[in-house]
N, CA, C and O of each residue as an XYZ file, in Angstrom:
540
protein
N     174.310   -146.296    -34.833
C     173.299   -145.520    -34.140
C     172.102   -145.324    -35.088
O     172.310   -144.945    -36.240
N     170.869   -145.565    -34.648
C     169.817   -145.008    -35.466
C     169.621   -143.934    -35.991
O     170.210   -142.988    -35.468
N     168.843   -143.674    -37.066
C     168.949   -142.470    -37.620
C     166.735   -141.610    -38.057
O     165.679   -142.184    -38.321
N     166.999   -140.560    -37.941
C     165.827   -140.027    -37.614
C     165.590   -139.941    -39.356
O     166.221   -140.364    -40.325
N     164.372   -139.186    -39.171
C     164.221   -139.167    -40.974
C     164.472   -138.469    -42.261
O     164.155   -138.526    -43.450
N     165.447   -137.545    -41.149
C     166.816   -136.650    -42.204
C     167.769   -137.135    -42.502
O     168.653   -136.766    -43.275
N     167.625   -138.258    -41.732
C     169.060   -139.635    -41.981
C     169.933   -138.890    -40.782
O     171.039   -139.377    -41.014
N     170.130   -137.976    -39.598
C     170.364   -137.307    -39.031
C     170.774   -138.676    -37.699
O     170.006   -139.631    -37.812
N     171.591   -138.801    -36.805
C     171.697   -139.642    -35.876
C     170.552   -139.061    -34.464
O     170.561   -137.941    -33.953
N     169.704   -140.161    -34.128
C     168.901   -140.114    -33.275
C     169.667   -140.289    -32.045
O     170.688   -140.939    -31.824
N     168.784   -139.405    -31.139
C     169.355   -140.047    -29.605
C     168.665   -141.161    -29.171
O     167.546   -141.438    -29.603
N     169.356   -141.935    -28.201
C     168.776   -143.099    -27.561
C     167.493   -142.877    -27.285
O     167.221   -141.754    -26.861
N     166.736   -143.555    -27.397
C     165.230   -143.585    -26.870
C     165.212   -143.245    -25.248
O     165.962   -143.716    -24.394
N     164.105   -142.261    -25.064
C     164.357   -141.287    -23.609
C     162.717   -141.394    -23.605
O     162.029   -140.377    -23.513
N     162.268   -142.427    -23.690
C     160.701   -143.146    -23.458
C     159.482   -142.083    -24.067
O     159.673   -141.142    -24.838
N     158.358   -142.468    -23.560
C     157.325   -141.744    -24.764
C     157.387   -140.284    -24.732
O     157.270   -139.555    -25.717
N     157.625   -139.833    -23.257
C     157.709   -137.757    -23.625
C     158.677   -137.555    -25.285
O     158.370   -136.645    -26.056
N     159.544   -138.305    -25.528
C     160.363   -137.824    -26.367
C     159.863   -138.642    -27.792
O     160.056   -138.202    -28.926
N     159.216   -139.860    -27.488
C     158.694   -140.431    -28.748
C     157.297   -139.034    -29.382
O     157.118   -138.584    -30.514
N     156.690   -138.783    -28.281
C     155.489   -137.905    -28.715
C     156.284   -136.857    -29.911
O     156.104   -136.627    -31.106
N     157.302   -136.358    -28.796
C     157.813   -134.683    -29.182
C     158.682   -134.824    -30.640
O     158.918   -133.847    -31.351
N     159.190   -136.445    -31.014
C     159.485   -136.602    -32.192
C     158.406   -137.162    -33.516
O     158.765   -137.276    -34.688
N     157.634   -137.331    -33.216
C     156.320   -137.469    -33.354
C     155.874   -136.002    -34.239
O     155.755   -135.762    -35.441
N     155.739   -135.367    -33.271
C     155.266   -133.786    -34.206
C     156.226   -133.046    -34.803
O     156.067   -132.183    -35.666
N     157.522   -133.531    -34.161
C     158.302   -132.989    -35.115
C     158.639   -133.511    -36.667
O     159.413   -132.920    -37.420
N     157.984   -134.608    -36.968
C     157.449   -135.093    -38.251
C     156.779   -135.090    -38.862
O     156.674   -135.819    -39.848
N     155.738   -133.869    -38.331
C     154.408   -133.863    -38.573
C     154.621   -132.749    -39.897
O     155.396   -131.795    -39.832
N     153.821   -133.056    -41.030
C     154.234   -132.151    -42.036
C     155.160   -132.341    -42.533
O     155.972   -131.428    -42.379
N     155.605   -133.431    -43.318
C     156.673   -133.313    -43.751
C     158.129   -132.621    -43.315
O     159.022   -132.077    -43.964
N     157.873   -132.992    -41.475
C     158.656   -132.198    -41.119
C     158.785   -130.973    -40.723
O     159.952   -130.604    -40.596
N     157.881   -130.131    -40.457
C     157.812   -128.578    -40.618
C     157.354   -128.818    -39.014
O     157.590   -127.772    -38.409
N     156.753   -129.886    -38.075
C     155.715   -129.966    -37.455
C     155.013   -127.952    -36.724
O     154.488   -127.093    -37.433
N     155.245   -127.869    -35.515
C     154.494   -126.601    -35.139
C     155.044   -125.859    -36.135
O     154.157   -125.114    -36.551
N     156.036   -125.688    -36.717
C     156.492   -124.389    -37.235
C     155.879   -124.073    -38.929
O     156.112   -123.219    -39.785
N     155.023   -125.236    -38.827
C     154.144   -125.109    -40.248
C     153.374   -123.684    -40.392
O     152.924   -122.907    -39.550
N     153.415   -123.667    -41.885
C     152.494   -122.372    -42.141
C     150.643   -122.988    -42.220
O     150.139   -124.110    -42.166
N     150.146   -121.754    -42.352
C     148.553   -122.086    -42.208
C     148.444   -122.661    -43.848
O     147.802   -123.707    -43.950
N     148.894   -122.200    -44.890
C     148.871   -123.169    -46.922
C     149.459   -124.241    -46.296
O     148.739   -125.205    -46.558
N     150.686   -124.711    -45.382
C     151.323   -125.837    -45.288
C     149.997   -126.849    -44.850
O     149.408   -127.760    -45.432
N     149.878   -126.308    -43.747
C     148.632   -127.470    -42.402
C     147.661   -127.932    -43.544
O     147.593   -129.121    -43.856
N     146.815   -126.840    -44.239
C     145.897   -126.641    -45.419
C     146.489   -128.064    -46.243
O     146.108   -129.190    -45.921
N     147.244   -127.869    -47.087
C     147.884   -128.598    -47.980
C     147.760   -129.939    -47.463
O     147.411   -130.744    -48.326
N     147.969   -130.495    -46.128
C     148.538   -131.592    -45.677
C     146.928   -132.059    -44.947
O     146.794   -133.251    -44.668
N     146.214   -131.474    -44.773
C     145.026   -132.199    -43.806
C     143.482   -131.807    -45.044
O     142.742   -132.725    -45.397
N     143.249   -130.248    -45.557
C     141.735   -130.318    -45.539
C     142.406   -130.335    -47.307
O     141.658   -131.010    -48.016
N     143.228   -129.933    -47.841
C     143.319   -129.858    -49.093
C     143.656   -131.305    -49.999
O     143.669   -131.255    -51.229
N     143.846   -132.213    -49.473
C     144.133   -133.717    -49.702
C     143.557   -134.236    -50.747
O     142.339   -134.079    -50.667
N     143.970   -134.935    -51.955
C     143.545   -134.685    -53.101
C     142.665   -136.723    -52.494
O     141.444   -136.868    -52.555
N     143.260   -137.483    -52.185
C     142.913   -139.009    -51.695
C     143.106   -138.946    -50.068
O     143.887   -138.495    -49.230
N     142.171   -139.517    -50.145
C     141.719   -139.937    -48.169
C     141.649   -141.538    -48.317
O     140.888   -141.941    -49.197
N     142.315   -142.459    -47.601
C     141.967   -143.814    -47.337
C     142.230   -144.453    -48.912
O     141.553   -145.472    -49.050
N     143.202   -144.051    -50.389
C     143.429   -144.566    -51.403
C     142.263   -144.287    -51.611
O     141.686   -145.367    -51.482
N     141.011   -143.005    -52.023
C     139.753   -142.979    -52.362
C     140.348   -141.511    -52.662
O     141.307   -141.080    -52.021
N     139.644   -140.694    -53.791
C     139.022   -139.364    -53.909
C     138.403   -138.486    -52.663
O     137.284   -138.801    -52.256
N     139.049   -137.476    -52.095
C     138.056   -136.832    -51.200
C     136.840   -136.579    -51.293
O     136.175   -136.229    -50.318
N     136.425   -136.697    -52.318
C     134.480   -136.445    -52.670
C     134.029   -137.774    -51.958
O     133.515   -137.883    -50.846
N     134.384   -138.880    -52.976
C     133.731   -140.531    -52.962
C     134.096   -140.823    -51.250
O     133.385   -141.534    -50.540
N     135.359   -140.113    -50.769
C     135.240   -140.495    -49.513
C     134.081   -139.976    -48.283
O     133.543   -140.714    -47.457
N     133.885   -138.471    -48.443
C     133.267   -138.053    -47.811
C     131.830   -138.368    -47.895
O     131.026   -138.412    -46.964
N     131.585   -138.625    -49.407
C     130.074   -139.397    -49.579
C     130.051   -140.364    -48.824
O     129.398   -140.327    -47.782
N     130.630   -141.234    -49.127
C     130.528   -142.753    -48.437
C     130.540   -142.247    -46.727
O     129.681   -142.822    -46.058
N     131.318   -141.357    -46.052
C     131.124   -141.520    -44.898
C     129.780   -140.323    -44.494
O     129.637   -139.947    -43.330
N     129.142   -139.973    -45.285
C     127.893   -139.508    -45.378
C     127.188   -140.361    -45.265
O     126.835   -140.578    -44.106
N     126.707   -141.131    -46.187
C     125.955   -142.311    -45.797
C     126.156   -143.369    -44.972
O     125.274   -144.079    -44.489
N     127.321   -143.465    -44.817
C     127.356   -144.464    -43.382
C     126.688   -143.978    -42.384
O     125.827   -144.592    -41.753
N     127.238   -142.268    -42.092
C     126.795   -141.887    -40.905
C     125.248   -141.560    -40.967
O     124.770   -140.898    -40.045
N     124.459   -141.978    -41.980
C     122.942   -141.832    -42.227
C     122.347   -143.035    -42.251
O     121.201   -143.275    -42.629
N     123.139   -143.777    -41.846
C     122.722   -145.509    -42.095
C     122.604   -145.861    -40.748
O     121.696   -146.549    -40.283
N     123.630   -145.329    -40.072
C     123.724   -145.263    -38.552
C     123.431   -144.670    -37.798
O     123.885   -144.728    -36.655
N     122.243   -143.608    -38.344
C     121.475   -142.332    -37.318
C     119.789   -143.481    -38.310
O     118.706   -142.903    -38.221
N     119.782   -144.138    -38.674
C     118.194   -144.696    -38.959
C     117.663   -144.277    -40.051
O     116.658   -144.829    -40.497
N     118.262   -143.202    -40.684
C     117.471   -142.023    -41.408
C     116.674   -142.867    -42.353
O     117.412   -143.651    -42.951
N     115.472   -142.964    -42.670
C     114.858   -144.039    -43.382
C     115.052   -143.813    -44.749
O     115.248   -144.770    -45.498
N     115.021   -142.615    -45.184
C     115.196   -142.080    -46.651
C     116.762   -143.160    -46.683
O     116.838   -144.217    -47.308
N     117.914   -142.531    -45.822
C     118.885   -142.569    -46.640
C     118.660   -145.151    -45.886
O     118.839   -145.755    -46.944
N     118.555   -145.605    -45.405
C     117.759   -146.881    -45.425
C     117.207   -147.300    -46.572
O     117.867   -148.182    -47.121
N     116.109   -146.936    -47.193
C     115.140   -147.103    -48.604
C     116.393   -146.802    -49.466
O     116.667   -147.858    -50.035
N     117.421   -145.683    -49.877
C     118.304   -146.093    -50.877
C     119.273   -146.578    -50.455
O     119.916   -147.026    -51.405
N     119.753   -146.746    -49.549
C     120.399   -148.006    -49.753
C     120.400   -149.520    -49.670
O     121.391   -150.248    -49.627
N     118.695   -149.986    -49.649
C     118.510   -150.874    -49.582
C     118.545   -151.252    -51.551
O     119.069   -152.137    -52.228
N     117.754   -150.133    -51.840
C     117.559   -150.127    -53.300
C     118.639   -150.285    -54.002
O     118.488   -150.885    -55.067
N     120.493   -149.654    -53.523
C     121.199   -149.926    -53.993
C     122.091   -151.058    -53.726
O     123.181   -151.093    -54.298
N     121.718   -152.050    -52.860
C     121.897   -153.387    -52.687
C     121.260   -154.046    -53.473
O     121.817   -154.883    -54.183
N     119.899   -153.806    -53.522
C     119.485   -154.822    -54.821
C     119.594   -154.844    -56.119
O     119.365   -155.811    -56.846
N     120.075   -153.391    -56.553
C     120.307   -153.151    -57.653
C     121.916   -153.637    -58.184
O     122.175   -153.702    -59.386
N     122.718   -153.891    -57.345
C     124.181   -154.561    -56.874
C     123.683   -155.516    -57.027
O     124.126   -155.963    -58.085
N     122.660   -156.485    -56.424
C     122.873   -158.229    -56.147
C     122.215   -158.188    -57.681
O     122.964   -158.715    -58.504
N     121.074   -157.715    -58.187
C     120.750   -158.189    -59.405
C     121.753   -157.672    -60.795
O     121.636   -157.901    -61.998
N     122.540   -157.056    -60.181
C     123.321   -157.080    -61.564
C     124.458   -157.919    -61.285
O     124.941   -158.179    -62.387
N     125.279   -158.596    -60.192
C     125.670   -159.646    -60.200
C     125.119   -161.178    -60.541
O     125.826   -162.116    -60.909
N     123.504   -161.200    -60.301
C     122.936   -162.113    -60.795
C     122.975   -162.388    -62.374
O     123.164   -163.475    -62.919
N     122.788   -161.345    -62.879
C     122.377   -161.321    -64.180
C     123.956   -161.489    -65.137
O     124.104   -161.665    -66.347
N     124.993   -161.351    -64.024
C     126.447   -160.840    -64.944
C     126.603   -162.906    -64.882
O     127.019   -163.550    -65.845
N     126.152   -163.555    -63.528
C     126.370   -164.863    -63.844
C     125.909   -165.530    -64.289
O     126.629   -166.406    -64.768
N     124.601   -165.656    -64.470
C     123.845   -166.207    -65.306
C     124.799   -165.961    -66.966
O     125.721   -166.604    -67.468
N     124.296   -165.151    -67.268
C     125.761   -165.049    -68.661
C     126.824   -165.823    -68.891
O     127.166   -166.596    -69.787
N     127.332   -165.389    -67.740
C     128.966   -166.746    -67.624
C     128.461   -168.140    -66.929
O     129.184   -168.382    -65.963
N     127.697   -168.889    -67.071
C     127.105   -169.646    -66.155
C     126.486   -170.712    -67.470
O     125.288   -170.921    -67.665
N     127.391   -171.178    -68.114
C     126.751   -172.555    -69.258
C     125.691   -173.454    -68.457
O     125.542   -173.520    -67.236
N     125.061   -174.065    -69.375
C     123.786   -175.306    -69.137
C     124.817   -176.050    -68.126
O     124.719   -176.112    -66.901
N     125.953   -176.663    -69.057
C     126.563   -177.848    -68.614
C     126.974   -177.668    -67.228
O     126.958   -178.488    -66.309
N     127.389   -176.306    -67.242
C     127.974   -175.940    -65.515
C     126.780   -176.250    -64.623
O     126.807   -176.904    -63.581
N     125.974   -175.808    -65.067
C     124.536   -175.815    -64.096
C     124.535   -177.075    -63.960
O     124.982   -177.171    -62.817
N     124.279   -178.511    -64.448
C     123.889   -179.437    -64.438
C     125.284   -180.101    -63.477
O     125.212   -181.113    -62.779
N     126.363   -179.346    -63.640
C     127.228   -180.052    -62.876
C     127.092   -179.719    -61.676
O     127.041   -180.530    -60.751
N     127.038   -178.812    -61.588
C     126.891   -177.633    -60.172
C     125.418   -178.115    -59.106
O     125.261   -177.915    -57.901
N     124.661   -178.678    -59.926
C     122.997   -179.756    -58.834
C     123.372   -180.838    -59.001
O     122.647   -181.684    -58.476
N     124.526   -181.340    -59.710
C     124.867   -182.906    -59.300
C     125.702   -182.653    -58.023
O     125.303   -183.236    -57.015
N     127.009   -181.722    -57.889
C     127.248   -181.539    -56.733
C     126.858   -180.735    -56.061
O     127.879   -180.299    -55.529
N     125.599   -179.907    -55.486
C     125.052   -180.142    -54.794
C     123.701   -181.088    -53.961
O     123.112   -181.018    -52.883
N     123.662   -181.883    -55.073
C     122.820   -183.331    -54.260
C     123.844   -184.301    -53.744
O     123.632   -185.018    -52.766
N     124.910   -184.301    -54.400
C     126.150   -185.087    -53.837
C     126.608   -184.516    -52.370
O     126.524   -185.365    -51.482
N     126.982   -183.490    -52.045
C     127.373   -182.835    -51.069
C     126.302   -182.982    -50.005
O     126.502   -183.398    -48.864
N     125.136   -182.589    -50.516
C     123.851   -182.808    -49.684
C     123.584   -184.151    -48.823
O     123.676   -184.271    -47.602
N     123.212   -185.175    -49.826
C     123.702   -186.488    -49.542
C     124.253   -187.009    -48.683
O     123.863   -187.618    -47.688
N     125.607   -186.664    -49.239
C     126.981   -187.198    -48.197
C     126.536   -186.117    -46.990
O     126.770   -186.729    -45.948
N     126.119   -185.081    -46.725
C     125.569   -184.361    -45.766
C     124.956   -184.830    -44.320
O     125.315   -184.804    -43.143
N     123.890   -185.249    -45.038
C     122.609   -186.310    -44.739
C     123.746   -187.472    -43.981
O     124.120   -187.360    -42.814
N     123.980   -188.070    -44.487
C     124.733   -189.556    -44.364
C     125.815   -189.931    -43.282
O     126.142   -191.000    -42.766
N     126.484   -187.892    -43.061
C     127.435   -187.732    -42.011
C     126.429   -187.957    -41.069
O     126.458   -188.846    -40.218
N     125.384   -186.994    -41.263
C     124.226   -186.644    -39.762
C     123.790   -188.063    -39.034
O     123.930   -188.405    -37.859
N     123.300   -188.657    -39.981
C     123.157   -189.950    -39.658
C     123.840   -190.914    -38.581
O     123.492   -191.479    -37.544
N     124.950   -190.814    -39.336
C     126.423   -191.461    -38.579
C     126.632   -191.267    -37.473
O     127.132   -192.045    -36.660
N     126.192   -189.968    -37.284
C     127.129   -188.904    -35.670
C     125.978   -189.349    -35.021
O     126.366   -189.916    -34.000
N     124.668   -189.386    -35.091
C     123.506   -189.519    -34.333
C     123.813   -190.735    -34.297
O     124.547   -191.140    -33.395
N     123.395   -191.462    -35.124
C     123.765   -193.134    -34.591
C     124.763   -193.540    -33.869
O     124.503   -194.528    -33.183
N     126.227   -192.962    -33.749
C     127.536   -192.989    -33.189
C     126.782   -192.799    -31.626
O     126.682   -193.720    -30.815
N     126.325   -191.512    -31.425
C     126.136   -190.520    -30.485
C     125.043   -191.542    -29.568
O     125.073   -191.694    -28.347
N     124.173   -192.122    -30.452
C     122.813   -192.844    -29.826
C     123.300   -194.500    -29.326
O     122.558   -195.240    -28.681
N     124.501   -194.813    -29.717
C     125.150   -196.318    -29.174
C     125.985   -195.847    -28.102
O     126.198   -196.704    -27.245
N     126.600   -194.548    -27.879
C     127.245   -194.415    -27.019
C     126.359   -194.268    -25.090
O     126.516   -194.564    -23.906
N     125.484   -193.618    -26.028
C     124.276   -193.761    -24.968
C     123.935   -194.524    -23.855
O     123.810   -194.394    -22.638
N     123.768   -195.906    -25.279
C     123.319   -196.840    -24.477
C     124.091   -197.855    -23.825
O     123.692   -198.765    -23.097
N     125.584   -197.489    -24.293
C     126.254   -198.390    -23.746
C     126.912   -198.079    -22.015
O     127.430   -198.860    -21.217
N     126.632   -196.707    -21.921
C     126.992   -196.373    -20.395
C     125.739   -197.188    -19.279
O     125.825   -197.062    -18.057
C-alpha cells in the first residue's frame, strides 16, 4: 500500500477532493491549517532563498522585470546600459583568450563555410531552375 509522507499508509486515491485536502495537509511541513502565524511567517515571507536566489537579488530582479514591462524609460536606459556594459566586458574577456593564430584560423573558416555557403545556394537554384524547365 502506498504510503503518505509520515511513511503512514495512504488510502486509495478517492480523486482530486481528496488529492487537494492532502495537499494542505502538507502544507508546512505538515502543520497545514493548523499552522501558527511564526510557522506560515517562517515558511512563505521569512524565506532566506526564493527560486535558488537570495530574497533581496530575487525581489530586485523581479523589480526590474516588472519595470521593463510597464516601459518605464529610466528603468529601459539602465538596463540597456547594463547590457552593454555585460556585452563589452565579454568582448574584452575574449579578445584576451583569443590568440593571433586562432583568429587567422577562425576567417579561414569562416570564408570556408561562407564559400561552401555560396556554392550550396548555387546548386539548389540551379537544381531548382532545371527542374523548371523540364516540366
Amino acid at each position: 500500500m502506498p504510503e503518505d509522507h509520515r511513511g503512514q499508509p495512504s488510502p486509495p486515491h478517492a480523486g482530486p477532493q481528496a488529492a487537494i485536502e492532502q495537499a494542505r495537509a502538507q502544507l508546512l511541513a505538515g502543520r497545514g491549517p493548523g499552522a501558527t502565524p511564526a510557522e506560515i511567517t517562517r515558511h512563505t515571507r521569512a524565506r532566506p532563498r526564493l527560486g535558488g536566489q537570495s530574497t533581496a537579488s530575487e525581489r530586485d530582479q523581479l523589480a526590474e522585470h516588472t519595470a521593463l514591462a510597464r516601459r518605464d524609460p529610466a528603468a529601459l536606459a539602465l538596463h540597456a546600459a547594463d547590457q552593454a556594459d555585460a556585452l563589452g566586458a565579454t568582448v574584452a574577456a575574449l579578445r584576451r583568450r583569443l590568440t593571433p593564430i586562432f583568429l587567422v584560423g577562425a576567417r579561414r573558416l569562416a570564408l570556408t563555410a561562407a564559400t561552401l555557403g555560396a556554392l550550396l545556394t548555387v546548386a539548389t537554384v540551379l537544381r531548382h531552375h532545371h527542374r523548371r524547365l523540364d516540366r
